[in-house]
C-alpha positions in Angstrom: 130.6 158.8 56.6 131.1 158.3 60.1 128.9 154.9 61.0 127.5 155.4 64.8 127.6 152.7 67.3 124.1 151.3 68.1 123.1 152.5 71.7 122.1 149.5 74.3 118.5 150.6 75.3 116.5 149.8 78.8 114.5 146.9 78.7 111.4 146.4 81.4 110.1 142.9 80.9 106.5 141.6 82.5 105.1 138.0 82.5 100.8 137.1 83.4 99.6 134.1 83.5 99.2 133.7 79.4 102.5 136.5 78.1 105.5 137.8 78.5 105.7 141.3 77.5 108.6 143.8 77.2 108.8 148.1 76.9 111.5 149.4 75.4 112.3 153.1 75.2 113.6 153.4 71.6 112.8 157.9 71.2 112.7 159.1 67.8 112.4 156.4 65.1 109.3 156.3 62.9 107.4 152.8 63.1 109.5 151.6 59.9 112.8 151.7 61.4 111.8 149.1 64.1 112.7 145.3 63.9 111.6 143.2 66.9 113.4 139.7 66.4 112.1 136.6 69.0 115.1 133.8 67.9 114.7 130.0 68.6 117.0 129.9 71.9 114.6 132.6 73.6 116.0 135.8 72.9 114.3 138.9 72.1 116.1 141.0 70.0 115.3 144.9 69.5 116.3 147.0 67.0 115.7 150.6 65.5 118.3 152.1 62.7 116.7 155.8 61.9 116.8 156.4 58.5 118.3 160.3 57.1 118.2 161.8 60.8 119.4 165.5 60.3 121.6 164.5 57.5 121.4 167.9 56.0 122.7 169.4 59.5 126.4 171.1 58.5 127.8 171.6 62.2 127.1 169.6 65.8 127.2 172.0 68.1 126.1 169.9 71.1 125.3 166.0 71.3 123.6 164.9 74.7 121.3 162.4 73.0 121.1 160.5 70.2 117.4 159.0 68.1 119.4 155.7 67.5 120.9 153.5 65.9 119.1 151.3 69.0 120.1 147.6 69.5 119.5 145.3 72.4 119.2 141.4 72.9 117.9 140.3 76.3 117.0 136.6 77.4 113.4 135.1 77.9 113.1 133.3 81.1 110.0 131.3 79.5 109.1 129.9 76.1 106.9 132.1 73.6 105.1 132.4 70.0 106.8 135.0 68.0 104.6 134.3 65.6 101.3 135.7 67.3 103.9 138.4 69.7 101.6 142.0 69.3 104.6 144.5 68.8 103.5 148.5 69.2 105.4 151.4 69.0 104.1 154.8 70.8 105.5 158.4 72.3 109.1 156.8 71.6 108.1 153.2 73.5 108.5 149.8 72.1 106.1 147.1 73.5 106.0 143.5 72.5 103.1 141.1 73.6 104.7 137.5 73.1 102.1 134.6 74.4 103.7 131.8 76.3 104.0 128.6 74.7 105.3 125.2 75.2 108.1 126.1 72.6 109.6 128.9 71.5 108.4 130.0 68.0 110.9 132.1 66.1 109.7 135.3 64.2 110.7 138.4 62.3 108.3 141.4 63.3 108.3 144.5 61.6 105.3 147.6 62.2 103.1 148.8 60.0 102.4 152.9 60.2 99.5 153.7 61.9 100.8 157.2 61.6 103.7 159.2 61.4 105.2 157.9 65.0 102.8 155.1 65.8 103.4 151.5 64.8 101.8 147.9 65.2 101.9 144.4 64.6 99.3 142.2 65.1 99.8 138.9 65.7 97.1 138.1 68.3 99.1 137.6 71.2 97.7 133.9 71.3 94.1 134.5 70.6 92.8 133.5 67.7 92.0 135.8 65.0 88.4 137.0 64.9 
């Protein structure tokens, strides 16, 4: 089986006053395919592997796009908490709230279904749970 190359994705990136957020267009995954990775040295890490994508398909007759794999690292200007980063996933966009913090926090986010192609994870952006 023929293992595809992960496609580099766009990656807008904001920052307010309190966050830094980035959008990521990442088309055709389901919420469980996603891992959003924020690493100690300030990188934000995206990536979507689609899992049984028109595997019983017999013949490609034309390939102009492709739902993934998806992989792409970009570098964070400024300091954030991964741990309490909001990531959610919605008509085929990626968007991760990371709150700015005096150090980087490191964290491992995954999305939990809200339905069949909508994701979250809720990790307060840097306000305290209620």
């Amino acid at each position: 089986m023929h293992m595809q190359e992960p496609q580099s994705i766009p990656v807008n990136l904001y920052k307010t006053v309190d966050r830094v957020m980035a959008a990521a267009v990442m088309p055709g995954l389901e919420p469980e395919d996603i891992i959003v990775d924020i690493t100690a040295d300030r990188r934000l890490v995206l990536h979507g592997e689609p899992r049984g994508c028109l595997k019983d398909v017999k013949e490609t007759l034309s390939v102009e796009w492709s739902a993934g794999p998806y992989h792409r690292e970009v570098e964070l200007s400024t300091a954030v908490d991964g741990t309490h980063a909001n990531v959610t996933y919605g008509n085929g966009v990626v968007t991760v709230a990371m709150p700015i913090s005096d150090q980087t926090h490191s964290a491992r986010l995954t999305l939990a279904r809200v339905t069949a192609t909508h994701g979250e994870h809720r990790g307060h952006a840097g306000h305290p749970p209620v």
